[in-house]
N, C-alpha and C positions, 0 to 999 in steps of 0.2 A: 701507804698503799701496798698489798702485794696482790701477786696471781701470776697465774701461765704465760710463757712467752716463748718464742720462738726466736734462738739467740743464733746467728752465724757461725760456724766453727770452722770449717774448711774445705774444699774442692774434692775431698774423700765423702767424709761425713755430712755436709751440707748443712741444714738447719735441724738445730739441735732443741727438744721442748728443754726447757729450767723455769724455775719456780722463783719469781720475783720477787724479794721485800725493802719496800724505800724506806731508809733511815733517815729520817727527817732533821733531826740533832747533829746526826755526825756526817752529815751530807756522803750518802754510802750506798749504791744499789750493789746489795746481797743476792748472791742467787745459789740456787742449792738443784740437786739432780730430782726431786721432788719432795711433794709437800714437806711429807714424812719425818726429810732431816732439818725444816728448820724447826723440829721441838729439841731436837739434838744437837741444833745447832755445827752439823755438819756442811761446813762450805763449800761450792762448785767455785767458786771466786769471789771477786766482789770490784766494783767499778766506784772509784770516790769520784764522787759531783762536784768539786769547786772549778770556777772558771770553766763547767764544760756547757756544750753549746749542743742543744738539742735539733734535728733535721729531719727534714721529712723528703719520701719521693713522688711528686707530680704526678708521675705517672699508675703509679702505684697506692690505692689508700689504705692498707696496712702497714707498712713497712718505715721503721723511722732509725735514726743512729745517734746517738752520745758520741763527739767529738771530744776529747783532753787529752790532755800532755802530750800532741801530737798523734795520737791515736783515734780511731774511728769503730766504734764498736755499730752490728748492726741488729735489729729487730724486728721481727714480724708479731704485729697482733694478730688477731681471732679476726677483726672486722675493722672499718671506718672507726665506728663508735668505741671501742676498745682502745685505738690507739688514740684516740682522742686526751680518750681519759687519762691517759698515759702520758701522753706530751705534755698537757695540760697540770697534771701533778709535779713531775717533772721540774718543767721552767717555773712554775713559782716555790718550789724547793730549793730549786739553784739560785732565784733570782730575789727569791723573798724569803731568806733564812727565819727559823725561830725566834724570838727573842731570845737574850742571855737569860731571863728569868724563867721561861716557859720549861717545865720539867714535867715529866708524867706522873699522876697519881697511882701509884699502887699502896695495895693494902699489907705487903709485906715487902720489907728492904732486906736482902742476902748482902753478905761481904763482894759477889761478883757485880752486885746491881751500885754499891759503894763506888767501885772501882771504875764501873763505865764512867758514872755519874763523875767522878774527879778527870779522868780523860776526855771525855766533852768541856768540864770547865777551862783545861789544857790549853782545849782546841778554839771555844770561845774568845781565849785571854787573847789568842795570836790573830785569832780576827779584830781585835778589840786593837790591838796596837796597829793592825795593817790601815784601819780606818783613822786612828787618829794619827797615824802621820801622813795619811793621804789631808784629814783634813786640816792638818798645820801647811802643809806645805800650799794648798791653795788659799788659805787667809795667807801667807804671807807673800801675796804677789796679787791678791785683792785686797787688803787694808791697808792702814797707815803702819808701819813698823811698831810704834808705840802699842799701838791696839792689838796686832800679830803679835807681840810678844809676852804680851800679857795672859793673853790665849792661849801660847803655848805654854807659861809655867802653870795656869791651871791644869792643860791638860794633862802635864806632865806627872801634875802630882794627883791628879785622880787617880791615870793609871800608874803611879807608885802603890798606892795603896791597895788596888785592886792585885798587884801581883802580889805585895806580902800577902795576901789573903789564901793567896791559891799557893804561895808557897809552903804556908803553913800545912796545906791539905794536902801536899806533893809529900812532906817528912813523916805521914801518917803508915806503919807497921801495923803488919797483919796476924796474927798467932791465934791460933786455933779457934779462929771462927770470931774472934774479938778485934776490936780497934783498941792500938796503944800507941802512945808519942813516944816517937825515938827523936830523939833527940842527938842531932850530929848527923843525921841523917841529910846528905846532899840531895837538894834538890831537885826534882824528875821532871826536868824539861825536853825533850821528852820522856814518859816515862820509860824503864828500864824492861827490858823483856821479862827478867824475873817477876815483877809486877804484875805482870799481863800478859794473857795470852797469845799469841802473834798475829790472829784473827781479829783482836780487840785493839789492838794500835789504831788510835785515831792519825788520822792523813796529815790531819794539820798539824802535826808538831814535827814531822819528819821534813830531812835538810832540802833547801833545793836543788842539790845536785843529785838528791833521790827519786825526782819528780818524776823520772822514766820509769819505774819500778812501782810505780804508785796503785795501776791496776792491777790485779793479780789470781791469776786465774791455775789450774789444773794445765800441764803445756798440751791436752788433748780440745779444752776448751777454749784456744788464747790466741785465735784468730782476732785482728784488727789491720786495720788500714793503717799508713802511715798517711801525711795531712798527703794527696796525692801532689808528687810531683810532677813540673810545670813541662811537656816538651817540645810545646806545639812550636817552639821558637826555631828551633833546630829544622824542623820538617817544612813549613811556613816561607814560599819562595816570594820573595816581593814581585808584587803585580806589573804585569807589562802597561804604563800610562802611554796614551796618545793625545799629545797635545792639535787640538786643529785650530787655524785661522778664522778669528770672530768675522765676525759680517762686517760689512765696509760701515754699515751704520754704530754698531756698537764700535768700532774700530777710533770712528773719528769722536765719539763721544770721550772713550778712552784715553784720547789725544788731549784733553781739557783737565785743565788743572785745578785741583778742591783739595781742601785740606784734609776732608775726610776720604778720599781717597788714597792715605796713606795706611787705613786701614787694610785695604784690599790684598796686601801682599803675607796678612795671617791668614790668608785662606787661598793660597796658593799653591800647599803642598798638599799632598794625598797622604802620606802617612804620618803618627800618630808616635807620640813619645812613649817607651813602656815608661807605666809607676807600677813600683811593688811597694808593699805596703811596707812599708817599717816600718819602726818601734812607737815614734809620736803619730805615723799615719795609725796605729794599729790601735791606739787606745781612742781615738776618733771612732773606728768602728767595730771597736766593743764599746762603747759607752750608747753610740746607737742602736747595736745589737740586741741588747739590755734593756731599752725603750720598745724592740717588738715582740709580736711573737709567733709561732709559727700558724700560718696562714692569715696573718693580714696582708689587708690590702694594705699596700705601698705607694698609694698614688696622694697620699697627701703628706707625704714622710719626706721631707728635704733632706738629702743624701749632700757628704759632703763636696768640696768643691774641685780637690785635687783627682777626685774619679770620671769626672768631664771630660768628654772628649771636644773638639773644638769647633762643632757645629751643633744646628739644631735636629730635632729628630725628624722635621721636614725635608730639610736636608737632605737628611741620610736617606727618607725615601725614594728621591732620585736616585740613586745606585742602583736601582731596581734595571736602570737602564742604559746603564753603563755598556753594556754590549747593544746600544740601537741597530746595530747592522740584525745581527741574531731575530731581534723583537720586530723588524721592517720586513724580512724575509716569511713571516707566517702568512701574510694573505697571498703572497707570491705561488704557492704552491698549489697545483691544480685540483688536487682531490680534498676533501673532507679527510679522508684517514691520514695523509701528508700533511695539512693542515693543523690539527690535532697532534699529530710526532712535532712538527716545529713549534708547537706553543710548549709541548715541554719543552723541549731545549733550551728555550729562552727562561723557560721559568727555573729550570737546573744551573745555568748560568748567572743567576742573578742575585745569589744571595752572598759570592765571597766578594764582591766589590764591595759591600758594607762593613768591611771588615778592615780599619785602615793599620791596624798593629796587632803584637804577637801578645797583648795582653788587654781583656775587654774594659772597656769604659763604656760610659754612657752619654748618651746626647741629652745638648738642653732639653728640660721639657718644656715643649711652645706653650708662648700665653695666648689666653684667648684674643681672637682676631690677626694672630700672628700670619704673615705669607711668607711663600718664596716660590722667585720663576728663573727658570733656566731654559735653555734648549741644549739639545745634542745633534752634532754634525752625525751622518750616516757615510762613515765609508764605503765605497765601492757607485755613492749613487750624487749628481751633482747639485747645487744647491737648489734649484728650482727655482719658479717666478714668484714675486715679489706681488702677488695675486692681490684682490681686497678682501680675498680669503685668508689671508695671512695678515693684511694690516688691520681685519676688523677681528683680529684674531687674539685670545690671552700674551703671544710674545710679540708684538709685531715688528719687533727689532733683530729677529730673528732672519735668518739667508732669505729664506724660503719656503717654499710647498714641500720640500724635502725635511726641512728642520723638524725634527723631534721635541716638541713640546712638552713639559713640564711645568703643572702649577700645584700649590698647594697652600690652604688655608685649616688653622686652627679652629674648627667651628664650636667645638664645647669644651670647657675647662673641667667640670664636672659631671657625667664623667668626661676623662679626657678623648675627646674621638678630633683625628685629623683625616680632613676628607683633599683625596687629590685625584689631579683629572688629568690626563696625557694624550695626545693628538699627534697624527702624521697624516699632513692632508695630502700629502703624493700617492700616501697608500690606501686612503680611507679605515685608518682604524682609528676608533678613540677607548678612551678607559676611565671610567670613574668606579674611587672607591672611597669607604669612608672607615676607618679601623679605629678601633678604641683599644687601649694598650691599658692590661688590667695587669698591672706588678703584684707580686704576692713573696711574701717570705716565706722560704724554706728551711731556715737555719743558716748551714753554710752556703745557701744558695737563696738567688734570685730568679722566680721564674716572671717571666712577661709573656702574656697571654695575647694572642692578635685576634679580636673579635671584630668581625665585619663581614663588608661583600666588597668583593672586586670583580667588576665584569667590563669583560674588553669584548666590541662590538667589530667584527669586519665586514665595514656598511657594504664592500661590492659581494658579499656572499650572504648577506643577510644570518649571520653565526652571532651566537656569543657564546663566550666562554667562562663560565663561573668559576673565579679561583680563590683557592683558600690557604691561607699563609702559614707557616709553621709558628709555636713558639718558640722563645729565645731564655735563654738560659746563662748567666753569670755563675762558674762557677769556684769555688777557691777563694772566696771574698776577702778572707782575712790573710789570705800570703797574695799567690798572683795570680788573679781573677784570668779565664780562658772562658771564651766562648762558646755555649755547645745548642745547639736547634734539636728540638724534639716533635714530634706529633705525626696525627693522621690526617693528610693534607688533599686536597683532588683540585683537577682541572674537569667541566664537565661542562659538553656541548649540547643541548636539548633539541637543537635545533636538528643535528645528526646524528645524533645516537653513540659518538663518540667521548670515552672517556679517562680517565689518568688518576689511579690510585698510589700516592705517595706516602713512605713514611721515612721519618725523618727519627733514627736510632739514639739513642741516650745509652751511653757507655755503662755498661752495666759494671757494676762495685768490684764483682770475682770477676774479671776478664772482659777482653772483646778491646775493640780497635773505637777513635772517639770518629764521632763527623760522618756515621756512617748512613747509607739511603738504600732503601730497595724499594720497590713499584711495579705496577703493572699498567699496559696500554689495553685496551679493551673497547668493544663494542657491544651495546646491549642485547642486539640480535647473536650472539656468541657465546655459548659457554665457557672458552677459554680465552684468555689475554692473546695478541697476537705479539705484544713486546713487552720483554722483563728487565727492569733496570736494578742499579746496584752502581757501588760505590762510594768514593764521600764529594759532600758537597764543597768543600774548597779545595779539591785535588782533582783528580781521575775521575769520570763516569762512563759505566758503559751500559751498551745496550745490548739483549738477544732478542733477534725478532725469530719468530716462528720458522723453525727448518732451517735457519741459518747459524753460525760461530757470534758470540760475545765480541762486539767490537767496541772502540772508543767513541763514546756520545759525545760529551765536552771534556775538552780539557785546558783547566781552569789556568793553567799557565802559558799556554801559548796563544789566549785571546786576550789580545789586548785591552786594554779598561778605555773609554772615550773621557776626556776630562770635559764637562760642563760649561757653559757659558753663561754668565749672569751678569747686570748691568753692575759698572762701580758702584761703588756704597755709596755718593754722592748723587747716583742719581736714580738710588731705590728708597722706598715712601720708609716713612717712621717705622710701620711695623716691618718691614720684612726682615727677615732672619738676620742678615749676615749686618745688615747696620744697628736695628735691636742688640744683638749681643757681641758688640766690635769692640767695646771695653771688656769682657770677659775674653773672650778671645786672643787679643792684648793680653793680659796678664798670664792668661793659661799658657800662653805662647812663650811669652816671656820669664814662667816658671814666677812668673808672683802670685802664688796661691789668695794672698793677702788681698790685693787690688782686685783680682777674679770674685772672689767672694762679695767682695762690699758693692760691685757693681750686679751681682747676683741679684744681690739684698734688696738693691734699689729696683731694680725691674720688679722682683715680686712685690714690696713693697707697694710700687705705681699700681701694679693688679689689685693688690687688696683695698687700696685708695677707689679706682673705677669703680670697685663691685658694691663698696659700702655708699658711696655717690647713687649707682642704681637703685639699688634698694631703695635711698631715702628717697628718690626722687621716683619713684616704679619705673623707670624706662626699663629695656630691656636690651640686651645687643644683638644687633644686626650684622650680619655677615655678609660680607663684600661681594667673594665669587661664587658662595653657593647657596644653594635653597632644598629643603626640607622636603620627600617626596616617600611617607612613611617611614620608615624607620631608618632611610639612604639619605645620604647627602648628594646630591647631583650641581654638576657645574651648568651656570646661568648661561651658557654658549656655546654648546657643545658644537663641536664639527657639522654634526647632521643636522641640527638646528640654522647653522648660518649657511649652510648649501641649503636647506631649503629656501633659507628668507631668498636667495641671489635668482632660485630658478622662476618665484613667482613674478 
């Protein structure tokens, strides 16, 4: 493949047009200052393919990068459709080499066409050997010794012979336009400069302490990334936790002794171990990397087990509410436009509580029918009465009319959408929402897309509030994965005409700070925002309102995080989260990657059991706490539902 591209060069010069040619044999992208010189074969540089990993940017459908030897080269096509073609050619060049026999037809062979052609075979032989010691080395820890050994003096003596072959063609002299045998002549592994042009060194025979040197470019063209380092660890303050007193009813439940309640104490911490990927993590995800390609979907691709973080992704949606004081204080406020400032805040405050380390993992993904319920204490406000608003209520072991409600159930596995619903009957708000989590590969990135509705009701104002979730982003996958949220996000009231446009910053390649937000508060009767935000979302935010200074909105360090209440594992049903995956957990806790996995296995496993039972049988499954109300998942008892059932 060649043609026009738009190649990165520098923060002077910016993007630079070059003239692309893939070398498909000697895994090579060429590129030259235009068309013109590649008949002249004059180079701008040239970027070798092996082990490099092609990326793409989310935000962006032009623009994609070749990652090797630590390096990050970047591109702009023409369109969608251009780079399409491009990534697509690309990875199955990298991914799906030549055969060793596959050679081009031409109708005339020159001594320079001889000379490539022995430099590709060079480069083939050394693939040829990197593969058969890869595959001795795994027969011999999957066969019998006997068997493994027999394997490998075959293999040994094939490639014996295959190299005297190429050796032969390595002693081959050149004189005036002829091939002659010299004889005496030492072997060109690699071959010698005098052979070959400097432009025509094939990659693959050069040493590996060369590997740095390996792209090579004009130094006016030889901008690249290095793989970016990691520094969020450094800047990253551990979160202020607030542990509160359970209700006297869970309290004495707690008082009871079960054997499975010795699970309960892997889920009693709030932060998260870093993993960086090492050497045997690292060939785990390049061998999966190598299975995708850029932009699929992710949602049926099992990720390995050491990248888990140690709850479910239900779970982590309660984090959302980590600050309840924040999220109970919005219908408190008298007017519409205060009302509206306080559902941001809350919504600004809520996303670095999900965040329990300085390096990203990921949460189980729930199986279908999967739950989990908690509450959250409200400081500043006292429990409340133990109403039959509360006992006929999703926690009823919860304090009171004060307690902050949390439930959540997996309603479809394909796609995957979890629907959850949150209640505070002191305040009269509740919340249902139901989001489908669409993973996609990017290369060296994973983006996770939040599709859905979340709308939070405040029954004494008769409001609601339409909110829309950022995406999430893993990025670094192959050293130490860092979290980063991107998109165009809004809160918006219909009822009053107030609204909240958010975006959420993706660190751009040449410069700029990561984590970063800016927004605007607005009313539709108004040409201009009355409040402009800015900042990052797990640090500093602030706000300008209209005619006044930039002050502090949240500050994500000095609001304390609320720790959750949930019943012992012994006295939550089969599915809910934290007993479902309490041998995973166990073992992630316990750093036995081993025991985590094989209990992985069996929960999916027990899933693919249920589904293929339905099938044969047509049943279909049935969802516990919610029900189906067009495209929303809604809870079976909502707040407003059971005040009415009490007033008739």
């Amino acid at each position: 493949m060649e043609g026009p591209l738009n190649k990165w060069t520098n923060m002077v010069k910016g993007w630079q047009l070059r003239f692309f040619v893939l070398d498909e044999h000697t895994l090579c992208l060429n590129y030259y200052t235009s068309k013109d010189k590649v008949k002249k074969d004059i180079k701008r540089g040239k970027i070798f393919l092996k082990g490099a990993i092609i990326g793409i940017d989310d935000a962006d459908d032009s623009t994609f990068t070749i990652s090797v030897d630590q390096k990050t080269f970047h591109f702009r096509a023409n369109d969608a459709d251009d780079r399409e073609r491009w990534t697509r050619c690309l990875e199955e060049t990298i991914y799906r080499p030549p055969s060793f026999n596959a050679v081009q037809k031409h109708s005339h062979h020159n001594i320079n066409d001889l000379k490539k052609k022995i430099a590709e075979v060079n480069g083939y032989l050394s693939l040829l050997e990197d593969s058969v010691s890869g595959m001795v080395s795994t027969v011999a820890t999957d066969l019998d010794p006997s068997d493994s050994a027999q394997i490998e003096i075959c293999s040994n003596n094939m490639l014996s012979s295959v190299k005297d072959c190429v050796e032969e063609m390595n002693k081959l002299e050149f004189h005036g336009g002829k091939v002659v045998n010299a004889k005496g002549i030492k072997a060109a592994l690699p071959l010698s400069t005098e052979v070959m042009a400097d432009d025509d060194k094939p990659h693959l025979l050069l040493e590996e302490g060369a590997r740095d040197s390996l792209s090579e470019s004009d130094n006016s063209d030889a901008f690249f990334d290095a793989d970016e380092e990691f520094d969020d660890a450094c800047d990253v303050k551990p979160p202020i936790v607030l542990e509160t007193k359970p209700s006297e009813e869970l309290l004495a439940i707690q008082g009871e002794h079960n054997e499975l309640d010795s699970f309960n104490r892997y889920y009693d911490g709030n932060e998260e171990d870093d993993v960086i990927i090492d050497n045997s993590n690292n060939s785990v995800i390049t061998h999966l990397l190598s299975q995708v390609r850029i932009g699929m979907d992710l949602t049926r691709i099992p990720l390995p087990t050491f990248i888990l973080e140690k709850r479910s992704l239900l779970e982590m949606y309660a984090e959302f509410l980590a600050h309840p004081d924040i999220f109970c204080d919005i219908p408190k406020k008298p007017t519409p436009k205060e009302r509206m400032i306080a559902a941001v805040k809350w919504y600004l405050s809520a996303f670095h509580a999900g965040r329990r380390g300085s390096v990203a993992k990921k949460p189980y993904n729930p199986v279908l029918g999967e739950t989990f319920k908690c509450y959250f204490d409200v400081p500043g406000l006292p429990d409340g009465e133990k109403t039959e608003l509360v006992n006929n209520g999703p926690c009823p072991w919860s304090k009171g009319t004060n307690s902050l409600i949390f439930i959540a159930e997996q309603v479809s596995h394909h796609p995957p959408i979890s629907a959850f619903y949150v209640e505070h009957p002191g305040n009269n708000i509740e919340v249902n929402a139901s989001i489908w989590t669409k993973s996609k590969f990017l290369g060296l990135s994973i983006g996770v897309h939040m599709i859905g509705d979340t709308v939070m009701k405040l029954l004494d104002h008769g409001e609601e509030y339409h909110v829309i979730f950022p995406n999430g982003y893993g990025r670094s996958i192959l050293t130490r994965p860092w979290v980063e949220l991107g998109g165009k996000c809004h809160i918006k009231c219909p009822q009053t005409g107030f609204n909240a446009d958010i975006e959420f910053l993706c660190k751009s390649f040449y410069g700029g700070t990561k984590h970063q937000i800016n927004g605007t508060i607005s009313h539709v009767a108004q040409s201009k925002p009355f409040a402009k935000l800015s900042g990052e979302w797990n640090n500093i935010m602030y706000v300008e309102f209209e005619g006044s200074k930039k002050e502090v909105f949240v500050d994500t360090h000095s609001i304390p995080i609320i720790k959750k209440q949930c019943l012992p594992i012994s006295r939550q049903g089969e599915w809910e989260s934290r007993r479902l995956w309490r041998h995973v957990t166990k073992g992630l806790y316990e750093n036995d990657v081993e025991v985590a996995s094989d209990e992985k296995f069996k929960i999916e496993e027990h899933q693919r059991t249920l589904r293929k039972e339905r099938e044969i049988s047509g049943d279909v499954h049935l969802q516990e706490l919610f029900h189906k109300e067009g495209e929303t998942w809604i809870f079976n008892k909502p707040l407003s539902e059971r005040k009415r059932d009490l007033q008739q």
